[in-house]
C-alpha positions as MATLAB code, in Angstrom:
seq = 'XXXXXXXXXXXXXXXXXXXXXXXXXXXXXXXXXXXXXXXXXXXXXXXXXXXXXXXXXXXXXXXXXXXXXXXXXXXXXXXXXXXXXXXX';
ca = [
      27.339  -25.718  -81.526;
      27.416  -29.042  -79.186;
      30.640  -28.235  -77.445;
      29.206  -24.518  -76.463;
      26.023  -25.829  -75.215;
      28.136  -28.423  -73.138;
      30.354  -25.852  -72.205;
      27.867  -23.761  -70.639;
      25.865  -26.167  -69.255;
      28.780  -27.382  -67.100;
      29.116  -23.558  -66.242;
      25.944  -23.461  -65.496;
      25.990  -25.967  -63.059;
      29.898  -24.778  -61.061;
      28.015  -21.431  -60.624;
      25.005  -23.554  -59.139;
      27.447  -25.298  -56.820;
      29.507  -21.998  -55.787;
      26.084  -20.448  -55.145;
      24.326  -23.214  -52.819;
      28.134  -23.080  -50.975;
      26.806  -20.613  -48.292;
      23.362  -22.365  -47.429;
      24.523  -25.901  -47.787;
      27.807  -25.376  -45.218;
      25.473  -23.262  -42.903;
      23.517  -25.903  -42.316;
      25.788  -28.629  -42.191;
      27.618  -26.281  -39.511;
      24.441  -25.207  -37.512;
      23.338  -29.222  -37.809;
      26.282  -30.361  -36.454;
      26.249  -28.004  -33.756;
      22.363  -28.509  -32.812;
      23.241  -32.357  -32.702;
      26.298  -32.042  -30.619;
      24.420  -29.639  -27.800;
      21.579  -32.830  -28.125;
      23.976  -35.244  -27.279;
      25.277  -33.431  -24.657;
      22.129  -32.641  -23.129;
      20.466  -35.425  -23.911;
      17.668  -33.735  -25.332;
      16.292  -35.439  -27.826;
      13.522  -33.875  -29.464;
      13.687  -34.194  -33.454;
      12.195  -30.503  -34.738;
      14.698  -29.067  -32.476;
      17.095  -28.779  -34.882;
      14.731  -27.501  -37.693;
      14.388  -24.031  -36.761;
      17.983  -22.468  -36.057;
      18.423  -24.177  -39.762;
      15.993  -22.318  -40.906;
      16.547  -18.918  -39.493;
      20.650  -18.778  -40.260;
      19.818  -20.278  -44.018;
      17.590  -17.585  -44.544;
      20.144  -15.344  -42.749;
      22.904  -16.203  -44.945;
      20.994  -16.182  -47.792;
      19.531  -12.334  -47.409;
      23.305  -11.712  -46.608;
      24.568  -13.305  -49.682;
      21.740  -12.360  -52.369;
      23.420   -9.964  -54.299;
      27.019  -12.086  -54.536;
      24.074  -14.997  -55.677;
      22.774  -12.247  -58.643;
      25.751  -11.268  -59.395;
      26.917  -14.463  -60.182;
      23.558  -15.269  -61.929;
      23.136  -11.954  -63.823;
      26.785  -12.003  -65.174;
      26.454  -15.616  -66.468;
      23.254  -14.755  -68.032;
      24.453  -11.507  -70.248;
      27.439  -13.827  -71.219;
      24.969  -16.337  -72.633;
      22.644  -13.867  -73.938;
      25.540  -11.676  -75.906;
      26.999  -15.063  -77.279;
      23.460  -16.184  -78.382;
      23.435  -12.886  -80.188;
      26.747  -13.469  -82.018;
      25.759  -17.083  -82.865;
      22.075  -15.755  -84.465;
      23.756  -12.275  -85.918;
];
């Protein structure tokens, strides 16, 4: 019973990681970016770089939403059915 709670627990949290892939590297990309036009143009205000961050996360996240629910709806059934074997 231990090893299949590990088991999916360390599912649980690759599908996690695979899902926050999109938001986290749009950021970092859109960051890096923002900072590098900064140094260039020696602009340096600080909530400059908040709001493209914002907008493309939430960009890439409507765009990838159902990929995300897939992922999250397909794990879930697996655990549910499996809980349903263990009780039944």
């Amino acid at each position: 019973m231990e090893d299949i709670v590990v088991t999916y627990f360390r599912e649980a949290i690759v599908i996690i990681c695979y899902a926050s892939v999109p938001a986290l590297l749009t950021a970092l990309i859109i960051g890096f970016g923002v900072s590098f036009l900064q140094a260039a143009t020696q602009i340096q205000e600080q909530t400059l770089s908040y709001v493209p961050k914002i907008m493309a996360v939430f960009l890439i996240l409507m765009l990838t939403f159902s990929w995300m629910m897939q992922l999250f709806v397909g794990f879930t059934e697996k655990i549910l059915k499996n809980f349903y074997v263990l009780i039944g």
